[in-house]
N, C-alpha and C positions, 0 to 999 in steps of 0.2 A: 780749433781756434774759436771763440769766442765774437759775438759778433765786434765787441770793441777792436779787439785784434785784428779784424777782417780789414777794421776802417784805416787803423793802422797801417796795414800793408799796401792799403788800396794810395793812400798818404806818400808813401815811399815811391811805389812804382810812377806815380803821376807826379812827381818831384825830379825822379830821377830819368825820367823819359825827357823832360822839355832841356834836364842840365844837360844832356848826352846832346843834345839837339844845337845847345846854344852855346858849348865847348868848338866844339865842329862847327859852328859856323862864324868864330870868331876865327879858327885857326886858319878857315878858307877865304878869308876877307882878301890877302895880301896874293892867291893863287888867283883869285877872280882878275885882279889887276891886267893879268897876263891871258887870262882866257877869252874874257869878252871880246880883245880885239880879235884874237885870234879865229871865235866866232864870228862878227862881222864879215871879216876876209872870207869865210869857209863858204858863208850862206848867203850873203849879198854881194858880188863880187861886183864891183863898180859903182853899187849907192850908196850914197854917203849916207851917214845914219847925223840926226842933228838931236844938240840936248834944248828942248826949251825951257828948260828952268836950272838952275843954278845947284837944284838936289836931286838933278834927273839922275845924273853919272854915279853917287854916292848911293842912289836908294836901289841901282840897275845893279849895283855890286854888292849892297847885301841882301837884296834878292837872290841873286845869286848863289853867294854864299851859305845863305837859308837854305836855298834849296836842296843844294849840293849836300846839306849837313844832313836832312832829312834821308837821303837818297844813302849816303853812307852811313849811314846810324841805323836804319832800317833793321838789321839784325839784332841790335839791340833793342830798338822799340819792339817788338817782335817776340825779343826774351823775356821783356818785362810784361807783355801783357799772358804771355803762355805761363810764367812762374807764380801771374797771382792766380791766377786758373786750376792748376794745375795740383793744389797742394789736396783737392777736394777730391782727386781721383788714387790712385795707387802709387807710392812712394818710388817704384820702380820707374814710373814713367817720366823722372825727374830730369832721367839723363839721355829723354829721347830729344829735347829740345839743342843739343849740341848738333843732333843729325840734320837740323835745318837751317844753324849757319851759315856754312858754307853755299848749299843751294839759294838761298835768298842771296845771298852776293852775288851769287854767278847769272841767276835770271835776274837781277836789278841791273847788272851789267848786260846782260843781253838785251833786254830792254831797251837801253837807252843807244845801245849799238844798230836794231831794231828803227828806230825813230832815226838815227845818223846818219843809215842808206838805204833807206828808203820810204819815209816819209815825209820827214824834215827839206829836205831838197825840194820834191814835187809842191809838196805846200806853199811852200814859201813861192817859189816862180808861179804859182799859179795866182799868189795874191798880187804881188808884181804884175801879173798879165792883166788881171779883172779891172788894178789900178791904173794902170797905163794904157788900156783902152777911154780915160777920162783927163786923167788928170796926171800931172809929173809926179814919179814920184818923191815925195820929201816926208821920210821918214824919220821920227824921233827914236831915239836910244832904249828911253826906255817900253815902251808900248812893245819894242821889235824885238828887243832880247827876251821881253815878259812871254812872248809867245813861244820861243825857242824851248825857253826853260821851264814852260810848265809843261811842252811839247816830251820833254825829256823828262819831268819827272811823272807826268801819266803815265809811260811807258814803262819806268822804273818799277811801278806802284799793279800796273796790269800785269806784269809778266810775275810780280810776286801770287795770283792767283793761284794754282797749286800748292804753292806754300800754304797758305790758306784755307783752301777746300778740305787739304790731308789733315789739317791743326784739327779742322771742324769734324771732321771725320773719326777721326781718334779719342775725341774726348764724346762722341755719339748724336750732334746735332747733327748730323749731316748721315746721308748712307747710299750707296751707287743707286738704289732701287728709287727715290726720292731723285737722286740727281737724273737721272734717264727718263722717270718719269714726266718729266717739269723740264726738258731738254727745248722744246719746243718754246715756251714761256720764257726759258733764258736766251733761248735766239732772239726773240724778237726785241727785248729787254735788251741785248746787245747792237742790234740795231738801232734802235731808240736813245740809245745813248750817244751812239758814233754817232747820226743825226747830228746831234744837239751840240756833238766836242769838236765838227769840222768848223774847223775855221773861214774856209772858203766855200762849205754848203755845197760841195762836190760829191757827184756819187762815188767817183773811184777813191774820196780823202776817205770819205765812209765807210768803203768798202776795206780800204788799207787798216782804217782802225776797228772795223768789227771783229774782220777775218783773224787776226791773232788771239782776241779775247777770245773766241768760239772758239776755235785751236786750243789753247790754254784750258779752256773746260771739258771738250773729250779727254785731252789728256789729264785732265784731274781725277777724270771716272777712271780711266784704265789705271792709272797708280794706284789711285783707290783700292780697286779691286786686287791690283797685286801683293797690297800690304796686309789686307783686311786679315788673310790664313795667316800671317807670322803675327795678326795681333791676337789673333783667337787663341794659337797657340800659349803667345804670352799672357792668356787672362788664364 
């Protein structure tokens, strides 16, 4: 291809990534309707949530909706960034990106399952408690759900890690010896992040959000390593 062609495709997939994104988030406008309460009830059971402004409830549901569209689209943003990649390596390895749809769905779902027992609960009571040591609480709609839902889709987005590390690994930016070695750098790196993404500035929230990302990364080594011989083979 050509460098024009390149810009070309580069054109398509960055077209075709945000329509996939904004198809899916209209279609989820009218399920959000029914979820948000649904979440209220789950995660505040007894506080009322209040709107103060008149486009708190409208903007809380396509938030939502967005999000949700991202989080199920995920295999497709995913396709589209590995298919403009991928034309530069060996025609065979065309039809390895079907072997990672389904696991991206299934840890985007565990993710967010992940974040439903046993995060999202602790979190949230513990903001409750830090609150209600001061003040009553009165809570707006959308500031509460904002936290819910970006709560669920960080976790959508972390547990895709493997996905990711293998993508990197296959097309040779990445290699076990680089990742073990640098193992240390990415602990702390993950600490330093769960830091900064606790809500409530808790050890154990920090703890809850490290421990999976670290997780998630030995196990990207050892897949790593398991795939590395059937790719050698295949080169």
């Amino acid at each position: 291809m050509s460098f024009t062609e390149h810009l070309r495709e580069l054109r398509t997939r960055l077209l075709d990534s945000p329509a996939t994104v904004g198809v899916l988030a209209l279609a989820l406008i009218w399920p959000s309707q029914h979820a948000i309460p649904f979440l209220i009830h789950l995660y505040l059971k007894g506080i009322p949530l209040h709107a103060f402004g008149p486009a708190d409830v409208i903007m809380t549901e396509f938030r939502f909706s967005l999000y949700g569209a991202i989080v199920v689209g995920l295999p497709v943003l995913l396709y589209q960034t590995w298919m403009f990649v991928v034309p530069a390596f060996h025609p065979k390895t065309r039809r390895l990106v079907y072997y990672y749809v389904a696991p991206s769905i299934l840890l985007g779902a565990t993710g967010i399952a992940f974040a439903h027992f046993f995060v999202l609960p602790r979190v949230i009571w513990a903001l409750v408690a830090i609150t209600q040591q001061i003040a009553e609480p009165t809570f707006g709609v959308e500031p509460t759900l904002n936290i819910i839902l970006i709560m669920f889709l960080a976790f959508a987005l972390i547990f895709q890690t493997p996905i990711v590390m293998v993508l990197l690994a296959r097309i040779g930016l990445i290699n076990v010896r680089m990742l073990r070695t640098y193992r240390r750098h990415a602990a702390m790196g993950i600490l330093l992040v769960s830091g900064f993404a606790a809500p409530d500035a808790s050890p154990l929230t920090m703890l809850m959000l490290a421990t999976p990302m670290y997780v998630l990364y030995e196990a990207s080594i050892w897949i790593i390593v398991l795939l590395e011989s059937s790719w050698r083979r295949a080169s």
